[in-house]
C-alpha positions as CSV (number, residue, x, y, z in Angstrom):
1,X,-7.3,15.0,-24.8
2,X,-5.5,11.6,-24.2
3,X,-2.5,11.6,-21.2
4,X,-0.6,8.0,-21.3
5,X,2.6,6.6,-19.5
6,X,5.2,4.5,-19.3
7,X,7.8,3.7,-16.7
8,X,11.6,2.7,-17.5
9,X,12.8,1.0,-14.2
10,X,16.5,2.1,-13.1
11,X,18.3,0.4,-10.9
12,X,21.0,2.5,-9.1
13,X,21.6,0.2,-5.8
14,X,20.3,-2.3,-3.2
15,X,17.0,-0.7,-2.0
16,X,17.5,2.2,-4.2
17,X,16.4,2.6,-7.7
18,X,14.9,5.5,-10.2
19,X,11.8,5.3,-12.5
20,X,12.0,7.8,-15.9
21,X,8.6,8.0,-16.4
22,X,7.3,9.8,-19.6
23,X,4.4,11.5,-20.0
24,X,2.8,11.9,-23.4
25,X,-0.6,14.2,-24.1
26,X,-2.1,14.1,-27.3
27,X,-4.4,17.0,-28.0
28,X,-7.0,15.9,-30.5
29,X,-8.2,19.4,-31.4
30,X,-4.6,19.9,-33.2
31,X,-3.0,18.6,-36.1
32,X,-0.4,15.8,-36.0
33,X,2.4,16.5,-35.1
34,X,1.7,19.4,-33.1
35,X,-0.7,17.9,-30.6
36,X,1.9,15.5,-29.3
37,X,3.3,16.6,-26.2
38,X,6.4,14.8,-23.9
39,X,6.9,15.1,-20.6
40,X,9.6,13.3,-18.7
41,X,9.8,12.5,-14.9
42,X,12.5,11.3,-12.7
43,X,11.1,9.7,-9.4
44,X,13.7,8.6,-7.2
45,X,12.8,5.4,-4.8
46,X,14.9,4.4,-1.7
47,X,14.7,3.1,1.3
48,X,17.2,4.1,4.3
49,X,15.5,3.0,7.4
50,X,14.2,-0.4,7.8
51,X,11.2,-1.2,9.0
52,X,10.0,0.1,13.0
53,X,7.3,-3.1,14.8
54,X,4.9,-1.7,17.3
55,X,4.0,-4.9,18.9
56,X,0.9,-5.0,20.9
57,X,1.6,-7.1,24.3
58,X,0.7,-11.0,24.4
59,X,-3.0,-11.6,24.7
60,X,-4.3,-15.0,26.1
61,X,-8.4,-15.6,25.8
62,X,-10.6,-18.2,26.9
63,X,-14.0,-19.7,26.9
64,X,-15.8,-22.9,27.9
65,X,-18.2,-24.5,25.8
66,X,-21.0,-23.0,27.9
67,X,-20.4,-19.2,27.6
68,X,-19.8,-16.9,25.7
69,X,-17.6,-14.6,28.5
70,X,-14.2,-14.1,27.8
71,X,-11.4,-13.1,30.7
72,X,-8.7,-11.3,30.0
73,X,-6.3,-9.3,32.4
74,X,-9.0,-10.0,35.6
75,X,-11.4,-7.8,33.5
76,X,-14.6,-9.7,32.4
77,X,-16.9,-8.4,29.0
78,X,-20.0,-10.4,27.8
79,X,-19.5,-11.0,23.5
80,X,-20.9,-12.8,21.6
81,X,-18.8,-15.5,20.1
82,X,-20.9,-17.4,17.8
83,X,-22.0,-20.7,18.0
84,X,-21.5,-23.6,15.4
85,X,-23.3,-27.1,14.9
């Protein structure tokens, strides 16, 4: 058994379009051309709300060259920032 298939791209309006997509099995246990089957699909694409931004709040961090602590919000955590020569 084989399954294949292609996409036709329709374009219906701005940020809307279909796809006719059509499905073809070929069954290799039948003769030709009975074990080609055809299957069509119509997916419909669209898009009618744009998009939502869940924005995280600014974030300011600093270091000095001689730590590796990190301040942020009068909260203070130890991590390990790397160092590079």
């Amino acid at each position: 058994m084989a399954v294949t298939y292609e996409d036709q791209l329709i374009p219906i309006c701005p940020k809307t379009f279909k796809v006719l997509r059509t499905w073809t099995v070929l069954d290799w246990c039948k003769r030709s051309p009975e074990n080609v089957y055809k299957h069509y699909q119509i997916v419909k694409v669209l898009d009618e709300k744009g998009p939502k931004l869940d924005c995280p709040e600014d974030v300011t961090v600093s270091t000095d060259v001689w730590s590796c602590h990190w301040n942020r919000h009068h909260c203070t955590t130890t991590r390990f920032l790397g160092v590079f020569r």
